[in-house]
C-alpha positions in Angstrom: 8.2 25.0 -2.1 5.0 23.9 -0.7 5.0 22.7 3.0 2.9 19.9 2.0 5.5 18.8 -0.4 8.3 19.0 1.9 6.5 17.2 4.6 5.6 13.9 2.3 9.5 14.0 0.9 10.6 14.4 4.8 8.1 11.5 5.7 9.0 9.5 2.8 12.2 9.4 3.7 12.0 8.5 7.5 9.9 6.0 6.5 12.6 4.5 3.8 14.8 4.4 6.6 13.0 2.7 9.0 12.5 0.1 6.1 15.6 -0.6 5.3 16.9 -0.3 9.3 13.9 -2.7 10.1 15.4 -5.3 7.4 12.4 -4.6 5.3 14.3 -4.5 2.2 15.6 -7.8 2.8 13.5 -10.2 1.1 15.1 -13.2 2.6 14.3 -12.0 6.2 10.6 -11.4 5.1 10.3 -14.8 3.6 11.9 -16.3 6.9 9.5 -14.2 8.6 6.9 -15.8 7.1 8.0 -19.6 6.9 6.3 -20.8 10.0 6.9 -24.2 9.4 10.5 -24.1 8.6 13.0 -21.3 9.7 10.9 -18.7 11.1 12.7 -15.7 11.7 10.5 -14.0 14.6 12.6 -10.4 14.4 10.5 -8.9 11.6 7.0 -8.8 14.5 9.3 -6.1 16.6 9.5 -4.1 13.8 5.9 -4.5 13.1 4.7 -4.4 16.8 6.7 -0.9 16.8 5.2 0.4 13.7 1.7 -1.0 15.4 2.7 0.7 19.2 3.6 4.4 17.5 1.1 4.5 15.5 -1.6 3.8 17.6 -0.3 6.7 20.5 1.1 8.8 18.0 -2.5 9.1 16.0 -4.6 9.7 18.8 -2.4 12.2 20.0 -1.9 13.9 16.4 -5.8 13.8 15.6 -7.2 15.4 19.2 -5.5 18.7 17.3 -8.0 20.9 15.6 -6.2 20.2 12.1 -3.3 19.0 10.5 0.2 21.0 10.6 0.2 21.3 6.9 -3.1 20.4 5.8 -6.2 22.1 6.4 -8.2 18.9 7.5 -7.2 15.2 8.7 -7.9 12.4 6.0 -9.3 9.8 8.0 -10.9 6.9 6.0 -14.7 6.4 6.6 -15.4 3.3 4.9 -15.8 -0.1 6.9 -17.3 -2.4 4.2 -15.0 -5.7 2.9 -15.8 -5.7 -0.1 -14.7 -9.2 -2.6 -12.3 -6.5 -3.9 -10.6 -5.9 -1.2 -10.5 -9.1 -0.2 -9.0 -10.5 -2.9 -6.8 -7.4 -3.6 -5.3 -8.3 0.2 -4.9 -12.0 -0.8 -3.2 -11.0 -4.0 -0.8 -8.3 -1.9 -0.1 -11.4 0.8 0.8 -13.7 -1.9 3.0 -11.5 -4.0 4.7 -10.0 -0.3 5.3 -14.1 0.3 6.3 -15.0 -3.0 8.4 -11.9 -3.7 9.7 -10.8 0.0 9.0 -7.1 -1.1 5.9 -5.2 -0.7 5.8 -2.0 -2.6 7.5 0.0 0.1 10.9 -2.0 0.4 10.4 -3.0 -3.6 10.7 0.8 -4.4 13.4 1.7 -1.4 15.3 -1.1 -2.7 15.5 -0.1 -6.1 18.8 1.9 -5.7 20.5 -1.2 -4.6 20.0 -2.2 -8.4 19.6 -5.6 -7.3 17.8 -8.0 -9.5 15.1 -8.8 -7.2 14.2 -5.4 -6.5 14.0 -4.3 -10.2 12.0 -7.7 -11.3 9.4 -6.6 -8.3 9.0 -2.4 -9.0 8.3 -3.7 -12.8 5.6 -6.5 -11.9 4.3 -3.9 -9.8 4.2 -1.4 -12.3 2.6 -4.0 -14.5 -0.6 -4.3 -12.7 -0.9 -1.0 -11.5 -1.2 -0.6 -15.7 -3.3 -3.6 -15.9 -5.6 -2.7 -12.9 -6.1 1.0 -14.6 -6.9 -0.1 -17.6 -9.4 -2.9 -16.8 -10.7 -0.3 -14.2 -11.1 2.3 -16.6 -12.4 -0.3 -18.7 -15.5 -1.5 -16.4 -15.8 1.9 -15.7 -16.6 2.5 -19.2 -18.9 -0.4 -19.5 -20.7 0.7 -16.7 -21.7 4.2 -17.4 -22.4 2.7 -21.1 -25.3 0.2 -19.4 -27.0 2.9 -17.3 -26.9 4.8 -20.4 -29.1 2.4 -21.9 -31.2 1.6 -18.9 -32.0 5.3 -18.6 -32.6 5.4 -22.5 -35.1 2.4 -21.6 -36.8 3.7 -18.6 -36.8 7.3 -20.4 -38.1 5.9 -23.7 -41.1 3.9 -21.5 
């Protein structure tokens, strides 16, 4: 099997298990995390502020190595732009995380639990990654079909 392979299952699941040791699958302790104004449950920023803390040491430690164990370059994102995208892409995320309590991590972890809230979330979430692949695909579409014609018009000139 291919070591790649092994090492996304292997990180996959460390990472399901912090989620669900964290209280991440929990969506009442994620909504009380984020009710400042009523019953704020404060436990959720340790498990934040230690996701924050190791990954900030751990990834300058891990990318001072020539190359990754099983890849043959690091994957770094380059872009810094905030694009209205983006933007509204993270509002959407924060609104759905505060309106649901899942985010797709815990959604998908906590699908074994065949708990009602979990199933409604993993197919809303399906949902619109459908919806935004088609309407991406879409403008995609519509896109290469106007600089089609604007090349047809500066050709044709």
């Amino acid at each position: 099997m291919n070591k790649q392979v092994v090492s996304a299952f292997f990180a996959g699941l460390l990472f399901s298990v912090g989620l669900v040791v964290g209280g991440m699958t929990q969506p009442s302790k994620v909504v009380g995390w984020l009710d400042f104004f009523g019953d704020w449950d404060p436990s959720l920023a340790f498990v934040m502020g230690g996701a924050v803390l190791v990954h900030t040491l751990l990834f300058r430690l891990v990318t001072k190595r020539e190359s990754p164990v099983v890849a043959e370059v690091f994957q770094v994102p380059t872009r810094r732009d905030f694009t209205p995208r983006l933007v509204i892409g993270s509002a959407l995320f924060g609104v759905g995380w505060g309106l649901g309590g899942f985010c797709p991590g815990p959604g998908i972890v906590s699908v074994p639990t065949l708990g009602s809230e979990a199933l409604a979330f993993v197919v809303a979430m399906a949902a619109g990654v459908v919806l935004h692949e088609t309407m991406d695909h879409y403008r995609s579409k519509k896109r290469a079909a106007k600089a089609a014609a604007q090349r047809a018009v500066a050709d044709a000139s």
